[in-house]
N, CA and C of each residue as an Amber inpcrd file, in Angstrom:
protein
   552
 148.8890000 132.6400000 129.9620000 148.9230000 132.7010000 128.5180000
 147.7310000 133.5050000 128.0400000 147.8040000 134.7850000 127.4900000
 146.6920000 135.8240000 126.7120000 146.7390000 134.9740000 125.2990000
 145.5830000 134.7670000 124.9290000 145.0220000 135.4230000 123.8020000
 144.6910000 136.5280000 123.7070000 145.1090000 137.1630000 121.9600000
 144.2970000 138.5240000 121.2910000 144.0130000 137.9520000 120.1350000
 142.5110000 138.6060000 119.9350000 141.9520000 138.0880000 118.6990000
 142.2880000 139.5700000 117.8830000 142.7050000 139.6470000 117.0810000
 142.6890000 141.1150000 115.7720000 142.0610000 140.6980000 114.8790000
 141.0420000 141.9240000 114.8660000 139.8180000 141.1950000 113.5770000
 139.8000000 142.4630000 113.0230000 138.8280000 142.6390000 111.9190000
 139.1040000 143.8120000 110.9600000 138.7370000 143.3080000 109.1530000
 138.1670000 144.2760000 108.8100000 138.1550000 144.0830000 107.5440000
 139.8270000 144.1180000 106.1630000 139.0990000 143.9060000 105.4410000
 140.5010000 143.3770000 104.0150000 140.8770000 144.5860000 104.3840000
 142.5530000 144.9290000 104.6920000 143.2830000 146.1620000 104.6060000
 142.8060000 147.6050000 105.2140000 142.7260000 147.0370000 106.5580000
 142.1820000 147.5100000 108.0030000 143.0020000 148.0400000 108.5760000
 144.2270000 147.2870000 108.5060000 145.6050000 147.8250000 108.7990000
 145.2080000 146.5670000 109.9030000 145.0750000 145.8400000 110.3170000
 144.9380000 144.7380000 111.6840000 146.2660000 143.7920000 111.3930000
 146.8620000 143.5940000 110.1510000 147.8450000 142.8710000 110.5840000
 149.1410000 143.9330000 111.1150000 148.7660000 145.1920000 110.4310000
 150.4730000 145.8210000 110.9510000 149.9460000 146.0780000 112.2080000
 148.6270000 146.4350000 112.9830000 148.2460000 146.8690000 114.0720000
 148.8930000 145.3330000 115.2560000 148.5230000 144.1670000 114.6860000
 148.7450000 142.9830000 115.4870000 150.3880000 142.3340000 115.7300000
 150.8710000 143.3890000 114.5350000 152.6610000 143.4920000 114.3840000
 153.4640000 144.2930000 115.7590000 152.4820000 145.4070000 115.5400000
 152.7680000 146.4980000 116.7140000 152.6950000 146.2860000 118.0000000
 151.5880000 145.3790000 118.3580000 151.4870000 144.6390000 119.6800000
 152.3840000 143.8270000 120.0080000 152.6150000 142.6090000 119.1010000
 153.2940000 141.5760000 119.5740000 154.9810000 142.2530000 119.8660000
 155.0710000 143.6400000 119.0070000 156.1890000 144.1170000 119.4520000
 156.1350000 144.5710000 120.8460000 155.2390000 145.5580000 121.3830000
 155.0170000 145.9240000 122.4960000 155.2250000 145.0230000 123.5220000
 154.6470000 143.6720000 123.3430000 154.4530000 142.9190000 124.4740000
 155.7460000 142.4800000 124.5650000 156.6240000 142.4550000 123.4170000
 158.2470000 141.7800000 123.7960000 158.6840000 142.4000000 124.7520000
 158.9430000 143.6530000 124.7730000 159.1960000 144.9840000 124.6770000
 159.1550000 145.1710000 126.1380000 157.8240000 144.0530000 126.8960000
 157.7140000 144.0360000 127.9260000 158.0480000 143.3080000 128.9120000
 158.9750000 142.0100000 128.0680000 159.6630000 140.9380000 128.8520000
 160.9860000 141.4190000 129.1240000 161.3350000 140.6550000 130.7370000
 162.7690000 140.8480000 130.7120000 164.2110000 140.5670000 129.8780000
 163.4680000 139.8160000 128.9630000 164.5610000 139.0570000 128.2470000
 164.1830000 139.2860000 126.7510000 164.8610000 138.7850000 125.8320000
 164.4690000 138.9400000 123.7510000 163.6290000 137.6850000 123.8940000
 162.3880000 138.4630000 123.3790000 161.5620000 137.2730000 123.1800000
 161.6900000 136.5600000 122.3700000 161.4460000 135.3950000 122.1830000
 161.4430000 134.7660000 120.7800000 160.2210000 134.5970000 120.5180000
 159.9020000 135.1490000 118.9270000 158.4390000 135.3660000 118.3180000
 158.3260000 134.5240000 117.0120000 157.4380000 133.8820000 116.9130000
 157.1230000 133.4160000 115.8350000 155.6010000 133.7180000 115.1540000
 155.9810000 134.2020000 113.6510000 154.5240000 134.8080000 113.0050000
 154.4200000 133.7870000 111.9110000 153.7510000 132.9110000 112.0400000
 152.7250000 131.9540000 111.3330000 151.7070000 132.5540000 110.1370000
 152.3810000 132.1830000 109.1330000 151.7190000 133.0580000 107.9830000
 151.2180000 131.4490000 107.3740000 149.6820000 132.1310000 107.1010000
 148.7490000 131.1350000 106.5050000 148.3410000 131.0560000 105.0480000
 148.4400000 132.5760000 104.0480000 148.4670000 133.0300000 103.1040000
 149.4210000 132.1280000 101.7200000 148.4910000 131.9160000 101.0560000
 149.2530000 130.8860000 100.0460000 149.4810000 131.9840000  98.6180000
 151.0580000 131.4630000  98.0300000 151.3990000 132.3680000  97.1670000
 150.8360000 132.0390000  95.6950000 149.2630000 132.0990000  96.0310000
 148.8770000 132.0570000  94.7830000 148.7290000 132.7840000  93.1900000
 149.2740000 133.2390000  93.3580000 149.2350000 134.3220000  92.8230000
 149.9940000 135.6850000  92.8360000 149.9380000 136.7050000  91.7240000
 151.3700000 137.5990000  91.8660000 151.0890000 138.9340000  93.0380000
 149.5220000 138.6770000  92.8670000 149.2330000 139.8280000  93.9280000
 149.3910000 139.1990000  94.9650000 149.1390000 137.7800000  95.3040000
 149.5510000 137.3650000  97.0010000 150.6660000 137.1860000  96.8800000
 151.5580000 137.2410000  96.4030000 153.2390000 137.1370000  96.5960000
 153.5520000 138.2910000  96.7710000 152.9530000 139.5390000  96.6780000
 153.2550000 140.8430000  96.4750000 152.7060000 141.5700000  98.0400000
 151.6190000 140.7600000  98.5850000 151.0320000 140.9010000  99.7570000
 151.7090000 140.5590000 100.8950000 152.4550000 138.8750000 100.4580000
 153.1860000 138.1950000 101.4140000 154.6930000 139.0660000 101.6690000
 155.1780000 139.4910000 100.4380000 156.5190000 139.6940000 100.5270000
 155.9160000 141.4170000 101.6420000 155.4390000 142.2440000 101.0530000
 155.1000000 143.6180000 102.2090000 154.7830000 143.2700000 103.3270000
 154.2210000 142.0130000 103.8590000 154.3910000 141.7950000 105.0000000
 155.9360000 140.8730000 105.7600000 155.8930000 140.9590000 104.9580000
 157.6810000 140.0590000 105.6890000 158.6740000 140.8930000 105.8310000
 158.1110000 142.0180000 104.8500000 159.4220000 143.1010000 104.8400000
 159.1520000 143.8580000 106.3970000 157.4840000 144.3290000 106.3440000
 157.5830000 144.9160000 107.9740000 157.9660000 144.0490000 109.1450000
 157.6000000 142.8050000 108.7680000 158.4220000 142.2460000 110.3350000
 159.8670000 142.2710000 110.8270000 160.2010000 142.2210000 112.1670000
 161.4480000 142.3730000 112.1660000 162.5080000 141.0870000 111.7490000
 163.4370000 140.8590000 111.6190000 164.3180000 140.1780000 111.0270000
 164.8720000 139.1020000 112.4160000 164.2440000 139.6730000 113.2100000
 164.5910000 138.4480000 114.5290000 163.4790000 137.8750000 114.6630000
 162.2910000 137.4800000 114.2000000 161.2020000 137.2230000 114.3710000
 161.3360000 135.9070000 113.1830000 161.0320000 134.6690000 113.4770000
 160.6500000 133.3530000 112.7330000 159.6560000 133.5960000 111.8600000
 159.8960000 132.8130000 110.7770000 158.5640000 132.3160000 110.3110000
 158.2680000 130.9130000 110.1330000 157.0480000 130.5800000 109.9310000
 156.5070000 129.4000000 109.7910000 155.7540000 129.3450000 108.6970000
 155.4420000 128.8880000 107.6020000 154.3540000 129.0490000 106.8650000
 153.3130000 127.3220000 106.5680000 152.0230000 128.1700000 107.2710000
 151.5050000 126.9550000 107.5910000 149.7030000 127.1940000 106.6790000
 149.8610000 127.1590000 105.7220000 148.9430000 127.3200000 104.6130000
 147.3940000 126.4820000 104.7120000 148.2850000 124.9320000 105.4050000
 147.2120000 123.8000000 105.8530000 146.9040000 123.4840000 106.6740000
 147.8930000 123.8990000 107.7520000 147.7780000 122.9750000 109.1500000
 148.2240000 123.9490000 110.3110000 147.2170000 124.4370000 111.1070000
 147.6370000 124.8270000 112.2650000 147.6810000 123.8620000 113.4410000
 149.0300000 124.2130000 114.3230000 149.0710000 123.2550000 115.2780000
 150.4100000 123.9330000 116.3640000 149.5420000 124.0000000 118.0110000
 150.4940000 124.5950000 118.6670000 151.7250000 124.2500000 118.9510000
 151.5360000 122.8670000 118.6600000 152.7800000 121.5860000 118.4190000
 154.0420000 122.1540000 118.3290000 153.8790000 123.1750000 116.7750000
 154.9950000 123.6770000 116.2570000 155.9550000 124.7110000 116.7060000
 154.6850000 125.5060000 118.5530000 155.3480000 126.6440000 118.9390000
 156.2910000 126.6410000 119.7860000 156.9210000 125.3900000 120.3080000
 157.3740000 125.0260000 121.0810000 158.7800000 125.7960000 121.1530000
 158.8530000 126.4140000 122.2800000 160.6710000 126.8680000 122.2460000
 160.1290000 128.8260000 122.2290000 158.6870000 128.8430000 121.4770000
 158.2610000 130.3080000 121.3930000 158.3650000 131.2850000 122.5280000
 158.0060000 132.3760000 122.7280000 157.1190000 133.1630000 123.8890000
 156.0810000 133.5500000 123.1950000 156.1180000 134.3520000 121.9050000
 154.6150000 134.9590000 121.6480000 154.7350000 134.6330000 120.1270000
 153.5300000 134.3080000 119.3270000 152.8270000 133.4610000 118.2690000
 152.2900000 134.3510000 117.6940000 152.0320000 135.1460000 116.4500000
 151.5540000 135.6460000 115.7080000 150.6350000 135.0550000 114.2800000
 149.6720000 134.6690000 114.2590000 148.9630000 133.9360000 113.1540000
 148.4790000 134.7530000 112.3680000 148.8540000 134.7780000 111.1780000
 148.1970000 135.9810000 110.0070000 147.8650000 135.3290000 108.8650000
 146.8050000 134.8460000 108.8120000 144.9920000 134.8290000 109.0690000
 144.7120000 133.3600000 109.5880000 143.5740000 133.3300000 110.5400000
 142.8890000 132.4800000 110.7560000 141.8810000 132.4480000 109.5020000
 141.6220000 133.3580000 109.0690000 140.1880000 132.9430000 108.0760000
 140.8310000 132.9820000 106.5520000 142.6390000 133.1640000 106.3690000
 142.8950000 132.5810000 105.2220000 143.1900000 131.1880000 105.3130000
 143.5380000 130.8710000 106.4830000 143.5740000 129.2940000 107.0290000
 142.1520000 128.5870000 106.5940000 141.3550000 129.0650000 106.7910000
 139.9100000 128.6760000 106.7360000 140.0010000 128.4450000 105.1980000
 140.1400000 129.7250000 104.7160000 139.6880000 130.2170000 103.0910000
 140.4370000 128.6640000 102.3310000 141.6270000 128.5530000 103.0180000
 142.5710000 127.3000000 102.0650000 141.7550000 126.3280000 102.4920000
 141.2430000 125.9710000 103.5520000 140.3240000 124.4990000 103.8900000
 139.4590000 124.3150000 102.9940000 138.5770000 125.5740000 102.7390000
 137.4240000 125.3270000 101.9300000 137.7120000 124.9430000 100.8060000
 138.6600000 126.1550000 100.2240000 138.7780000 125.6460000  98.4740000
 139.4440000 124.5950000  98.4770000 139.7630000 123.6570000  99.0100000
 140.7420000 122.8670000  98.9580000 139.1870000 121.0670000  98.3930000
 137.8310000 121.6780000  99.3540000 136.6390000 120.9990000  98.9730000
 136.2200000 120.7880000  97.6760000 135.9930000 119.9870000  96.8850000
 135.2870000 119.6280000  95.9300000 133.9680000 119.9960000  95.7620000
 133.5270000 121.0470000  94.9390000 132.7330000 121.7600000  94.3610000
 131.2230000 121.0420000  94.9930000 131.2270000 119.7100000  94.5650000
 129.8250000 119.1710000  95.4390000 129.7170000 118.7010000  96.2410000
 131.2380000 119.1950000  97.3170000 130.9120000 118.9120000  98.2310000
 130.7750000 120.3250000  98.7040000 130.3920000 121.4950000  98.5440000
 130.3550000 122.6860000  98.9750000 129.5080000 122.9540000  99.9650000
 129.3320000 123.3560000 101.4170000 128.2920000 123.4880000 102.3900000
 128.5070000 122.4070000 102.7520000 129.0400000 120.9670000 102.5990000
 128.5910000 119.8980000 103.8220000 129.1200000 119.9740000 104.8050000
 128.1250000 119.5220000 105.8120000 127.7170000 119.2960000 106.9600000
 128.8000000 119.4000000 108.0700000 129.3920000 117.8990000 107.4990000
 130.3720000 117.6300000 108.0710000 131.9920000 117.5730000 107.7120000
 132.0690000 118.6680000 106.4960000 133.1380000 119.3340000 106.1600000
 132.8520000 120.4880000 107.2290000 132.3140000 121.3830000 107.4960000
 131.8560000 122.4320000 108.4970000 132.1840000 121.9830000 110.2350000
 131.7420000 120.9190000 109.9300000 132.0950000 120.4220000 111.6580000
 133.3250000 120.3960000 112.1990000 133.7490000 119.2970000 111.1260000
 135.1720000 118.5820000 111.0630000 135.9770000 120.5760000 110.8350000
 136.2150000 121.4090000 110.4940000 136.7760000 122.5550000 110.4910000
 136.5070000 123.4350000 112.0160000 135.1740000 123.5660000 112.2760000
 135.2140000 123.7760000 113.3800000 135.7750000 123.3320000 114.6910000
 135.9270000 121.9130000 114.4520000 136.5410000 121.2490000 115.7890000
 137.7710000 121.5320000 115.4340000 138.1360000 121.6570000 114.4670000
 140.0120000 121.9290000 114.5250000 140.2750000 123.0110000 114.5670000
 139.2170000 123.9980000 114.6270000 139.3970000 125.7640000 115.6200000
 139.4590000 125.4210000 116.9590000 138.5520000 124.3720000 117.3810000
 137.9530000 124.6990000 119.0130000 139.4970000 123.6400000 119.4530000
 139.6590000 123.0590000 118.6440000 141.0460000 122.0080000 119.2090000
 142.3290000 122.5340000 119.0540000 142.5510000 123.5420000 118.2510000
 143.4290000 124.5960000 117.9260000 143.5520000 125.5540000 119.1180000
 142.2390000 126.2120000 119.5930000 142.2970000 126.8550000 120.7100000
 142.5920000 126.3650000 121.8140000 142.5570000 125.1530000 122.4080000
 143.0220000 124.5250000 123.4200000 144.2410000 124.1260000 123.5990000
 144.9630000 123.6050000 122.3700000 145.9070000 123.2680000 122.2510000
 146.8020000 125.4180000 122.7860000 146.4980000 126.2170000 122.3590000
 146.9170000 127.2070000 122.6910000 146.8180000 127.1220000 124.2250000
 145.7550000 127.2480000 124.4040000 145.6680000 127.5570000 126.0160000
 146.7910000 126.7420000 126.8850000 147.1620000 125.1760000 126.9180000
 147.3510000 124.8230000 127.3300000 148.7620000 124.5300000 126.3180000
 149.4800000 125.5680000 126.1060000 150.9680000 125.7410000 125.4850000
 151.4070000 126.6230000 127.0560000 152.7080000 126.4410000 126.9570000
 153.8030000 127.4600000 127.2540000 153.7850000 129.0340000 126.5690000
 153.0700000 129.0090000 125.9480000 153.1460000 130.4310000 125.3030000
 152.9720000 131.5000000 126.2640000 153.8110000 132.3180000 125.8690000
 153.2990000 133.7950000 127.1840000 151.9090000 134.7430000 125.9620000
 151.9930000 134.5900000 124.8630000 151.0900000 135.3580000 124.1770000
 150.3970000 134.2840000 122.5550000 149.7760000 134.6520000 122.1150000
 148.9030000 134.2820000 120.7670000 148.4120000 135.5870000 120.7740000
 148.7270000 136.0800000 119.4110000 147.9700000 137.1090000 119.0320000
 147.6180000 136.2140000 117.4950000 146.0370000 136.7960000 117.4630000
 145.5720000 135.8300000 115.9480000 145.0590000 136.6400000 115.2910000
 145.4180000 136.9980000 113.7200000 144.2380000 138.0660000 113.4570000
 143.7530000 137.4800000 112.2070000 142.3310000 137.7600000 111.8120000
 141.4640000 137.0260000 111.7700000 140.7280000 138.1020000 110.7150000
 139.7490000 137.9840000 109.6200000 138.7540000 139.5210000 108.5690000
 137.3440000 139.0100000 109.2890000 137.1400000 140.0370000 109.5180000
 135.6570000 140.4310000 110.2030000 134.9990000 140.3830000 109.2350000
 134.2640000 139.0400000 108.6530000 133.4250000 138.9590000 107.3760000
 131.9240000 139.5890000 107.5370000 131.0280000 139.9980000 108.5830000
 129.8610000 139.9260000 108.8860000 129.7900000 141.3840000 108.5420000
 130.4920000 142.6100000 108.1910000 130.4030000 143.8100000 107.2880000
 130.0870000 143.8670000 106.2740000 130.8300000 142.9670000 105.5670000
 130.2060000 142.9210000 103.9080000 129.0730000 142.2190000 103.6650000
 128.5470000 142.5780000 102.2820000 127.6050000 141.7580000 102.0440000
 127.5130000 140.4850000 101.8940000 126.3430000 140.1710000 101.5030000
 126.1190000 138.4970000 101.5480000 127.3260000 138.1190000 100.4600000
 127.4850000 137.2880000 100.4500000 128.6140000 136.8540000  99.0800000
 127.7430000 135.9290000  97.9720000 128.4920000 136.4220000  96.6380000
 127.2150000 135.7020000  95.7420000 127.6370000 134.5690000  95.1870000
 128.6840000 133.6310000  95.7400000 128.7670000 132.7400000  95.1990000
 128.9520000 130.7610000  96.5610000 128.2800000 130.3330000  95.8100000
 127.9050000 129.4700000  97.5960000 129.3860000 128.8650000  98.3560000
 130.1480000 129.2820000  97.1090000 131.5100000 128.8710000  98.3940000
 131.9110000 129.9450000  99.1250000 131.6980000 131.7460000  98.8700000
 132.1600000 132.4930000  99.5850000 130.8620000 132.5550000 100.5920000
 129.4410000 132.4820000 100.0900000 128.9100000 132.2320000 101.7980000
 129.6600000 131.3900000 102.3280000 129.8060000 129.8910000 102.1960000
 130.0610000 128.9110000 103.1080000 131.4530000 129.7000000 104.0180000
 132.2750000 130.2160000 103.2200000 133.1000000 130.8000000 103.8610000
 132.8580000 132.0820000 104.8890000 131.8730000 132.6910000 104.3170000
 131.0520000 133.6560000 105.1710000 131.0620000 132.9350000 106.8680000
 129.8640000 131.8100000 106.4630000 129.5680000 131.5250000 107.6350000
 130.4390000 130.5870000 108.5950000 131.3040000 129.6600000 107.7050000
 132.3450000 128.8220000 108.6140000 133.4650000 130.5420000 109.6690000
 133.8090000 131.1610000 109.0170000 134.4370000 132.4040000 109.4270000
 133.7940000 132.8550000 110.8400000 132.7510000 133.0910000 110.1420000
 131.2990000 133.9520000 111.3790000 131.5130000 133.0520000 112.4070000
 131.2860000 131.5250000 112.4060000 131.1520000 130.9630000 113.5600000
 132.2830000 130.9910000 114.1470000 133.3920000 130.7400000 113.6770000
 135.1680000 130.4960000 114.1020000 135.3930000 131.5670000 114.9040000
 135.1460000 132.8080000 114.4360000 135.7040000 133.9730000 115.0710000
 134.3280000 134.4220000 116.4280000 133.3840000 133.7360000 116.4150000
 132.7160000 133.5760000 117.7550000 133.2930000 132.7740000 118.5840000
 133.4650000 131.5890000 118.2650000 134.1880000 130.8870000 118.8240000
 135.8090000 131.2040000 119.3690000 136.3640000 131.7460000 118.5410000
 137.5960000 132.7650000 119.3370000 137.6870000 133.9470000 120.1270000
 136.6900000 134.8130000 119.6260000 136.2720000 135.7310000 120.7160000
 136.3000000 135.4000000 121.8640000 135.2420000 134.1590000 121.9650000
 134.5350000 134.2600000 123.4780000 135.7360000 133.1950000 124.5980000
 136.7340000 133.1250000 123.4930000 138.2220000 131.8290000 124.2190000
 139.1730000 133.3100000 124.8080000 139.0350000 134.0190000 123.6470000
 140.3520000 135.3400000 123.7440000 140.1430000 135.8080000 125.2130000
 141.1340000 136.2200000 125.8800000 141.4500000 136.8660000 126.4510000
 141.1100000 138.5790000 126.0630000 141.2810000 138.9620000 124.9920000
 141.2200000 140.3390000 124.1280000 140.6090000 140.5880000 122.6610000
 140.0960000 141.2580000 122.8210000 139.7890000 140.9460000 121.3530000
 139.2430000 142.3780000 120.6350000 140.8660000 142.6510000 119.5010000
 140.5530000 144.2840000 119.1390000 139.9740000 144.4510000 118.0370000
 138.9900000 145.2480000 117.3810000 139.1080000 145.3130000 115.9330000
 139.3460000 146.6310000 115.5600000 139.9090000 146.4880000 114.3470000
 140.7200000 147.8080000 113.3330000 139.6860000 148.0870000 112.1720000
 139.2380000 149.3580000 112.0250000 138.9700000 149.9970000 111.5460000
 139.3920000 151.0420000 111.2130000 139.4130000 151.0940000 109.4910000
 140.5320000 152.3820000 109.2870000 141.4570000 152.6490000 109.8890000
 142.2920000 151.4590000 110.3100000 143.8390000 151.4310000 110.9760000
 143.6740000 151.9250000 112.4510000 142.6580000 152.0580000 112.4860000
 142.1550000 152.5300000 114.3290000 142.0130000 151.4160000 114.6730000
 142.3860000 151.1620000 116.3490000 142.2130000 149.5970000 116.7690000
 140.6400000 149.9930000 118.0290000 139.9670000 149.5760000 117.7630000
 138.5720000 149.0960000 119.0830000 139.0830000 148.3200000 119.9320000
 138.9990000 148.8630000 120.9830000 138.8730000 147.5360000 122.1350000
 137.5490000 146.8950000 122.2340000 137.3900000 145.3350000 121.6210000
 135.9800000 145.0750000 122.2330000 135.9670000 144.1590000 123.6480000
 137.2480000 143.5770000 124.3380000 137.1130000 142.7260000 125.4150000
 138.4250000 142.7270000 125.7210000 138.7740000 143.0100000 126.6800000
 139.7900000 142.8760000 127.4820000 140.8080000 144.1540000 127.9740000
């Protein structure tokens, strides 16, 4: 079972780049894979409904969806071959705001999120899956953020996607729709 981490800044092109792979890798089984792309993105709004729908339109029409806004869990991949998650750090983004304003930065809101990355990742490893591709915004480009819930999000992100890196099997990032190999 590979992990690929796809990381990349806002409109990097990393999700159509992480589209293109998971096609490839079908592409490479003897048989129709069955794929499922796990969209985390909540339709808040007319521009994220407008975001969500351009991405549903590029996927292919044999490909599942799941939409899992709150809860990731490999639980659900069962019956899959390869897993597509588009975003881990909008997954994140919904955890946070979902916190009460004073509770912003605690401790052990931060923990409790982290262990359900590092328990998320295991639960992968130890799936049936032939692939996970996860893609994920490379927050540590931009600047500091000026408001203390987009640090907190800054840094819950920063740590998560260390923490997936160093699990991945691969791990590409897109820039200007160019993909980097940084591992694997």
């Amino acid at each position: 079972m590979d992990i690929v981490m796809v990381t990349g800044g806002v409109r990097s092109g990393k999700s159509a780049y992480a589209e293109e792979l998971v096609l490839e890798r079908s592409r490479r089984l003897s048989y129709q894979a069955k794929v499922l792309y796990v969209a985390t993105g909540m339709r808040s709004d007319g521009e994220m409904k407008t975001r969500i729908e351009a991405h549903r339109l590029r996927r292919p029409d044999t490909w599942d969806t799941l939409e899992a806004p709150d809860e990731l869990s490999a639980d659900s991949y069962r019956g899959y071959d390869i897993v597509l998650v588009d975003t881990l750090s909008a997954w994140i983004g919904n955890r946070l705001m979902a916190v009460p304003d004073e509770h912003c930065r605690d401790a052990g809101t931060t923990s409790f999120i982290q262990s359900e990355i590092q328990k998320y990742i295991d639960e992968l490893r130890n799936s049936k899956l032939r692939a996970a591709v996860i893609v994920t915004d490379e927050v540590g480009w931009g600047g500091v953020a000026m408001s203390p819930l987009g640090r907190w999000f800054q840094d819950v992100i920063g740590e998560a996607n260390q923490k997936l890196a160093s699990r991945a099997d691969e791990v590409v990032a897109v820039i200007s729709g160019l993909p980097w190999r940084l591992k694997g």
